[in-house]
SEMIVO-999999 format. One line per 3 residues: number of its first residue (from 1); for each residue x negated, y negated, z of N, C-alpha, C, CB. Coordinates in steps of 0.02 Angstrom, whole numbers. Each point is the difference from the previous one (the first is absolute). Glycine has a CB too. Layout:
N
NUM) X:Y:Z:X:Y:Z:X:Y:Z:X:Y:Z  ...
# end
This chain:
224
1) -9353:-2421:9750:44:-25:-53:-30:15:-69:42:-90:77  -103:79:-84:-34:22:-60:-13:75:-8:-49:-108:4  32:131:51:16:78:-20:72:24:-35:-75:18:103
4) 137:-27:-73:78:-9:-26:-17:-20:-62:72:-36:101  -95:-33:-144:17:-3:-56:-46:51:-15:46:-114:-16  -123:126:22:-22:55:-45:33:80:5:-109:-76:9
7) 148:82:39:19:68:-13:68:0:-58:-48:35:137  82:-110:-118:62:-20:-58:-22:3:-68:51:-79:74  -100:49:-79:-35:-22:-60:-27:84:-26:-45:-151:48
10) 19:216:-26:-9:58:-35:50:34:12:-103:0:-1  144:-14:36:64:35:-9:39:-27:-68:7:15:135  22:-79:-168:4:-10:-43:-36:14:-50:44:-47:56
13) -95:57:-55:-62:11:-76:13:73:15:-121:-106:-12  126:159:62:-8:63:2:74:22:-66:-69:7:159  119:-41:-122:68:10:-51:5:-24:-56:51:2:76
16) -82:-58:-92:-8:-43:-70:-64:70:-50:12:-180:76  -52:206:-39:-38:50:-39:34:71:-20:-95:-58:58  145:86:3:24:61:-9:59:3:-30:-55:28:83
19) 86:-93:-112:52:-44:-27:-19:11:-80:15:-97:110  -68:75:-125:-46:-3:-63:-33:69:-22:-27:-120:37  17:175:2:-12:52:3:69:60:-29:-95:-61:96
22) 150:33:-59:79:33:-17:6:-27:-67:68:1:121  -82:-47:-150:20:-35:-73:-30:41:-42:6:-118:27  -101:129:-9:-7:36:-54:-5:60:-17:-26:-73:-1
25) 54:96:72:29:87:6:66:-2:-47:-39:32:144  93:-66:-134:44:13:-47:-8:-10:-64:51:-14:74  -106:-39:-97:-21:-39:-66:-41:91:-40:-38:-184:66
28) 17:209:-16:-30:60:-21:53:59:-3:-111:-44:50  164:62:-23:70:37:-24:4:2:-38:49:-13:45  -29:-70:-77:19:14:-68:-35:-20:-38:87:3:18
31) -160:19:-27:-19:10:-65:0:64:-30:-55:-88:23  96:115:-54:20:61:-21:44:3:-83:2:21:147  13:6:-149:53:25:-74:63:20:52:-98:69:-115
34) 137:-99:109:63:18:0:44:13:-42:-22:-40:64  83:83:-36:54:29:-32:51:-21:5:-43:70:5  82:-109:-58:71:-7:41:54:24:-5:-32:-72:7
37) 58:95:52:45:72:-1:65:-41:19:-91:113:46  99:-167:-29:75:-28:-5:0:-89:4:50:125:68  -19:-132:-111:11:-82:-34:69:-28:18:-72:26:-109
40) 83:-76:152:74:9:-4:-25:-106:-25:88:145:125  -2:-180:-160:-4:-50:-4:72:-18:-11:-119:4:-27  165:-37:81:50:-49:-14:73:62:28:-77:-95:-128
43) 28:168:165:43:56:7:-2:52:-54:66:-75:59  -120:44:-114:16:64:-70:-83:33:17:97:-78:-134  -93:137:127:-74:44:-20:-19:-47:-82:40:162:64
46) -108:-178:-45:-42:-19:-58:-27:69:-20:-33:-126:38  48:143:-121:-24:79:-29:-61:7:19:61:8:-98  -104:24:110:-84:44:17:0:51:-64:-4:9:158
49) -55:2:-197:-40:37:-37:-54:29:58:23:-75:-121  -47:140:92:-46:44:17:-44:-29:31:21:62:-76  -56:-103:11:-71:-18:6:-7:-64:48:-24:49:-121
52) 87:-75:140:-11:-69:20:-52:-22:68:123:-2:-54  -152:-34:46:-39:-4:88:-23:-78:-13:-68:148:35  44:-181:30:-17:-59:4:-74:16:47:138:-64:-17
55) -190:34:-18:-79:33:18:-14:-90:38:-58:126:-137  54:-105:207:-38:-75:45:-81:23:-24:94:-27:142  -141:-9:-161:-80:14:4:-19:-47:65:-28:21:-143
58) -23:10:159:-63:-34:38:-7:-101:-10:-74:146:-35  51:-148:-48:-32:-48:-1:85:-70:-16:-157:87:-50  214:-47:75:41:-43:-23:32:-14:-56:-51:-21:65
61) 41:62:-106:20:27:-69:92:46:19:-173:21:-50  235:-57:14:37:48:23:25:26:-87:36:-57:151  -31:138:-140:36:19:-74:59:31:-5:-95:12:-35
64) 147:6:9:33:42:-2:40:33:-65:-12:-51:105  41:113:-98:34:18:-81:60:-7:30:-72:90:-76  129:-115:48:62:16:13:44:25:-65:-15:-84:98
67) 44:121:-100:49:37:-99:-79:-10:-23:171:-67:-50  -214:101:70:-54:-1:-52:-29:-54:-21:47:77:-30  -66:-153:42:9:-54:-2:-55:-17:42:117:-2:-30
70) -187:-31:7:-35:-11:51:-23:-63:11:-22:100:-12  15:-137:67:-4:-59:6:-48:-15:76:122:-11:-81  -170:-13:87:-57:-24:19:19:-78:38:-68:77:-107
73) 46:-97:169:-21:-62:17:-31:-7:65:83:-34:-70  -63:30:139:-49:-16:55:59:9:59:-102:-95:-66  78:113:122:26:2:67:-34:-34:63:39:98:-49
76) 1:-110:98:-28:-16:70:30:4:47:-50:-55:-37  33:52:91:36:37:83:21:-62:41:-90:113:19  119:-138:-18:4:-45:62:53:4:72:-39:-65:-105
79) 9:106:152:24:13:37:47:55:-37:-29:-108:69  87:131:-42:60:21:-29:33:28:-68:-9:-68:77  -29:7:-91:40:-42:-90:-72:29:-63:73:-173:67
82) -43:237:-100:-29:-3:-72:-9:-45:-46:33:77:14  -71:-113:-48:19:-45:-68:-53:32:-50:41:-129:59  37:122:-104:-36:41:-63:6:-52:-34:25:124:-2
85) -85:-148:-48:-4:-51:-83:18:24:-41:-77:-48:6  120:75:-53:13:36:-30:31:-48:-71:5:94:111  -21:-130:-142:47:-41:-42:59:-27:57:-24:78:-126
88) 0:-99:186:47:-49:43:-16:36:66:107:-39:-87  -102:14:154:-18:-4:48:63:64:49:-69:-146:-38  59:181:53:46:55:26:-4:0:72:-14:71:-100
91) 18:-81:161:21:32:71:19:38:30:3:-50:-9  -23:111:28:10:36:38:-14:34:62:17:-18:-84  43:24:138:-11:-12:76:-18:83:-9:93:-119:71
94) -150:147:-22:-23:66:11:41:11:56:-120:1:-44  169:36:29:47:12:52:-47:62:54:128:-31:-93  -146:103:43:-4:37:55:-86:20:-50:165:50:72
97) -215:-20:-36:-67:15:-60:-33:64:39:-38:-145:-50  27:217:30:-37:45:24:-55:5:-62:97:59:82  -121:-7:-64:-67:29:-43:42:38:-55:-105:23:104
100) 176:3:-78:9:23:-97:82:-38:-22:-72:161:5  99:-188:39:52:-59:-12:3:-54:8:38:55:10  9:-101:-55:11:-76:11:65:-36:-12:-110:2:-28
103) 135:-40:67:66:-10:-12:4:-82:-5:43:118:63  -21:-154:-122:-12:-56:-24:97:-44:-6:-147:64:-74  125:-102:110:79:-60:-16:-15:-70:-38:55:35:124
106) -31:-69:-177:4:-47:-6:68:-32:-8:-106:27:-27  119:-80:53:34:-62:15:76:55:27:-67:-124:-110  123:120:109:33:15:44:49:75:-51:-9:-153:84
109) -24:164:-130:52:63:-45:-60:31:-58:148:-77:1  -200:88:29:-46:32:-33:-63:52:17:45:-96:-40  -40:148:63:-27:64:33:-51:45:-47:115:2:69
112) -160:19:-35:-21:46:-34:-77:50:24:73:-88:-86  -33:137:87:-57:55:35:-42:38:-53:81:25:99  -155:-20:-51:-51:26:-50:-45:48:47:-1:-113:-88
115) -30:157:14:-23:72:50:-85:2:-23:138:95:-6  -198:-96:48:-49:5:-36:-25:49:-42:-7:-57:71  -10:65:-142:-10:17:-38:-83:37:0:106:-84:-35
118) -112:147:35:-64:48:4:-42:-10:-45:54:78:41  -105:-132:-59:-39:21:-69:-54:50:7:21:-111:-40  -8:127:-3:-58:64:-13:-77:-9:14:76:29:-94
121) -126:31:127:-38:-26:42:-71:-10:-67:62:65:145  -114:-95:-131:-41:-1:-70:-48:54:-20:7:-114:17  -28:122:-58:-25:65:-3:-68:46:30:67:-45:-87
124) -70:96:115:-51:20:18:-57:5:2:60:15:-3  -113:-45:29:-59:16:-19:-46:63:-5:24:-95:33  -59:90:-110:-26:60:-22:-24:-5:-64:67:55:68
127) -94:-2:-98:-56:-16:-46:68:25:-51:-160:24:55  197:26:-62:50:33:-11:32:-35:-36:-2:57:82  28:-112:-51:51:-51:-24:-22:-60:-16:70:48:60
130) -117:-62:-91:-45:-83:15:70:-14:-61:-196:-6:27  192:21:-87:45:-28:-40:57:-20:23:-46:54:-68  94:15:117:58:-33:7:-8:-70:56:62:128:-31
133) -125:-111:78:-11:-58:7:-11:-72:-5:1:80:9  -42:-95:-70:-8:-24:-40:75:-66:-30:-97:126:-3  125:-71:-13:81:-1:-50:32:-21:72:10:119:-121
136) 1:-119:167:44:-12:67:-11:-52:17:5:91:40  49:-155:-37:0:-49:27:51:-48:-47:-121:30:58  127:-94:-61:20:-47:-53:-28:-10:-43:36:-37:54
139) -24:20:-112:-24:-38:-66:53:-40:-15:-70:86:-49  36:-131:34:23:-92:-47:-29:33:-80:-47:-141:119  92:127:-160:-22:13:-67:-55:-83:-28:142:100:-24
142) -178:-90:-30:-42:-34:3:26:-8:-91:-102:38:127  104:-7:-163:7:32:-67:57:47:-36:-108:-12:34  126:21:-81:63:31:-18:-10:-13:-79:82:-23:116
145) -121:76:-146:26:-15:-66:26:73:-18:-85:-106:-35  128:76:-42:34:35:-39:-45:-9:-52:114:-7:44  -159:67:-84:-36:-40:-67:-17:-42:35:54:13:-101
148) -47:-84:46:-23:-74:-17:56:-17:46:-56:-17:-135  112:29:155:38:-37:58:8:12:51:40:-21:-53  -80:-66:103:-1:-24:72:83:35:39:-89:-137:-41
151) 106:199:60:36:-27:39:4:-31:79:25:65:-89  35:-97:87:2:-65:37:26:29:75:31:-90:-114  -53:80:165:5:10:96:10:-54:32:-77:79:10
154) 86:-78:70:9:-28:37:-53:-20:22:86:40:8  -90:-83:59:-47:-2:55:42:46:41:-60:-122:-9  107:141:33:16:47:32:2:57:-15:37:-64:32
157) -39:96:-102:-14:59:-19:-51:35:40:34:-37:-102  -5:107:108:-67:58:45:19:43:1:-46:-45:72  -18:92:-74:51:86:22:-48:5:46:57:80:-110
160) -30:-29:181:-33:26:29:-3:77:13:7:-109:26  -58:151:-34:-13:64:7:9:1:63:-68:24:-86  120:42:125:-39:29:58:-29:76:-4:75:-79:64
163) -81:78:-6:-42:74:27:46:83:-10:-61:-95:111  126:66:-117:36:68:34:26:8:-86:51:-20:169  -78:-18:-216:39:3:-88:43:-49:-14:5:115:-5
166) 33:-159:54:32:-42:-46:-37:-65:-4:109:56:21  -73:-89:-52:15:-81:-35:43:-36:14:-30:29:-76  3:-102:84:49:-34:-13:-20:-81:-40:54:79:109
169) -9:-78:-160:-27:-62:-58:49:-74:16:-29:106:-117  26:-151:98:4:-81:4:8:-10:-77:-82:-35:114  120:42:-159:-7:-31:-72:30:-50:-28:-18:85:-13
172) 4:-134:7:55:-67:-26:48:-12:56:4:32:-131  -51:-19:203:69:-14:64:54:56:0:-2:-134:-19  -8:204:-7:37:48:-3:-34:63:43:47:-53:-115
175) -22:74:179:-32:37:34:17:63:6:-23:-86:42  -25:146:-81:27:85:12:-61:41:14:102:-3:-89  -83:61:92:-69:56:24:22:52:-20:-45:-39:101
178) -16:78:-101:4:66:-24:-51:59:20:50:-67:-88  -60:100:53:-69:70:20:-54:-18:-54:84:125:36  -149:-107:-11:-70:-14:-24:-40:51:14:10:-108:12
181) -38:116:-66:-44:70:17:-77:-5:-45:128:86:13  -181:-75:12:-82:14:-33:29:82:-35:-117:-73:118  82:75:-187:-18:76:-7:-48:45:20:44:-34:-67
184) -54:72:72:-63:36:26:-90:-22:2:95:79:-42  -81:-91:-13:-64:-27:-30:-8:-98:13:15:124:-107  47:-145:143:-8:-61:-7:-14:-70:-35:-2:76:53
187) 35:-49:-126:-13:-26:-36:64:-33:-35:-105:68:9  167:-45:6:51:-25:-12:62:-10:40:-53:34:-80  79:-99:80:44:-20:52:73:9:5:-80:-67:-1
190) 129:104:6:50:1:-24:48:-33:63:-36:101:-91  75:-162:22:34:-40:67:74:31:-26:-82:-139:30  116:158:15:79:35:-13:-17:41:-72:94:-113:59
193) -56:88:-102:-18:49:-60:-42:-20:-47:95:40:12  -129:-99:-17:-56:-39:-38:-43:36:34:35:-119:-30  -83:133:-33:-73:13:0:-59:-40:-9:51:78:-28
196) -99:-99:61:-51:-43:-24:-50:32:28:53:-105:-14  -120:69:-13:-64:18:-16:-44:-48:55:29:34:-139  -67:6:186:-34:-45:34:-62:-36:-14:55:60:59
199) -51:-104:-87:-80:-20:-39:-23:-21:50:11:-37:-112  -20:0:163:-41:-26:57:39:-26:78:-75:-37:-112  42:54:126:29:1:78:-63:-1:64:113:81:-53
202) -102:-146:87:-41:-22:59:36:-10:44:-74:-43:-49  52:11:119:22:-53:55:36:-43:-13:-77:11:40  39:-49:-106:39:-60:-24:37:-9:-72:-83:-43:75
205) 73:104:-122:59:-9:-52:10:79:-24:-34:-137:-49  70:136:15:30:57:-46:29:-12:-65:22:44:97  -44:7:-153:23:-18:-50:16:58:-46:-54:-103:23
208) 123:106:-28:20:64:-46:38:-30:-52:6:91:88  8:-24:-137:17:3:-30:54:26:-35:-82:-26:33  127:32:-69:74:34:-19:-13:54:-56:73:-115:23
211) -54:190:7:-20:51:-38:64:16:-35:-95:40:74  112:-6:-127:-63:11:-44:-45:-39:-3:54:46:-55  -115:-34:23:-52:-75:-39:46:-68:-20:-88:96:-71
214) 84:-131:99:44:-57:-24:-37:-50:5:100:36:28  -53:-112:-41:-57:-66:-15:20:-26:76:0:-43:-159  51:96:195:9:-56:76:-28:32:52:110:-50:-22
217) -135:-6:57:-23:9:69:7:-70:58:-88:92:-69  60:-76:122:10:-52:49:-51:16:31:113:-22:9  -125:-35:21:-56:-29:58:8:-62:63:-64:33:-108
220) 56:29:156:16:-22:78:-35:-23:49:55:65:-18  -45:-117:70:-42:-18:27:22:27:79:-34:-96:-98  -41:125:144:49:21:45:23:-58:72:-57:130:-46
223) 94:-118:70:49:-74:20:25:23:87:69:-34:-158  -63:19:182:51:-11:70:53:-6:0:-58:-40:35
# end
């Protein structure tokens, strides 16, 4: 009889573990950047922009741009059911979830499918490229002057460099991207059609400047 319960007893803990194991296989799906390629609500298509995507992170951090529009708060998995914090509490049942799709319902007239989004891979290692190295990753601005004037940022403000040339910036909660390029000599940064001056650049900050010779520059801290 005691053998029976101990084989009951790891048979339950065997499924209660491989139970807990499936949670954080899917909890790991979707941490990704997604795309959303169709919005429906009440029977009407909700409009989509280019740039739009909704980014799950690791540490529980959820972001997304929508019309360019960026807005920041937190996610979690429970069973089934997405919840996003977002300036109010959101639900959504994970209807169907692969490695590059996801198909999302909330409450009984609200749909919406999403495609995972490719980010660019980081940059190569080599003596070649330490700068663009260097320059590749996120920055949090730290500094912003004009002359004698502070200008004024977010806590969400950031740009991030990648590997393959583009960008993508966070400004006043306004989210766009563009092309980035080192010059030869590595000494000047050109973001889209602005030119600046690289005065210093580490692991942990960067600080250029706005060419011509001018009184503006900025200073970045590098960020996650």
């Amino acid at each position: 009889m005691k053998r029976v319960r101990s084989i009951a007893g790891l048979i339950v803990l065997v499924f209660l573990c491989s139970s807990l194991l499936m949670a954080e296989s899917d909890r790991e799906m979707l941490v990704k950047r997604w795309k959303v390629t169709q919005h429906q609500k009440s029977g009407k298509a909700v409009p989509l922009t280019e740039n739009d995507f909704i980014q799950l992170r690791s540490d529980g951090v959820y972001e997304h741009a929508r019309n360019n529009y960026y807005a920041k708060g937190s996610w979690a998995l429970n069973a089934d059911e997405l919840v996003i914090n977002n300036n109010g509490e959101y639900k959504w049942k994970v209807v169907s979830i692969s490695p590059s799709n996801m198909s999302l319902v909330r409450g009984a007239d609200e749909t919406m499918d999403l495609q995972v989004v490719e980010m660019p891979a980081p940059a190569p290692k080599g003596s070649s490229v330490k700068m663009q190295q260097l320059c590749t990753g996120k920055w949090r601005p730290n500094e912003h002057h004009k002359g004698a004037t502070a200008a004024k940022f977010m806590p969400s403000d950031n740009i991030s460099f990648f590997a393959n040339g583009t960008y993508e910036k966070i400004m006043n909660n306004v989210y766009s991207k563009g092309v980035w390029k080192l010059n030869k000599e590595e000494t000047e940064l050109t973001i889209d059609s602005e030119m600046w001056k690289v005065e210093n650049v580490s692991m942990l900050i960067m600080k250029i400047t706005k060419m011509p010779e001018t009184e503006e520059f900025m200073v970045f801290a590098h960020t996650r």
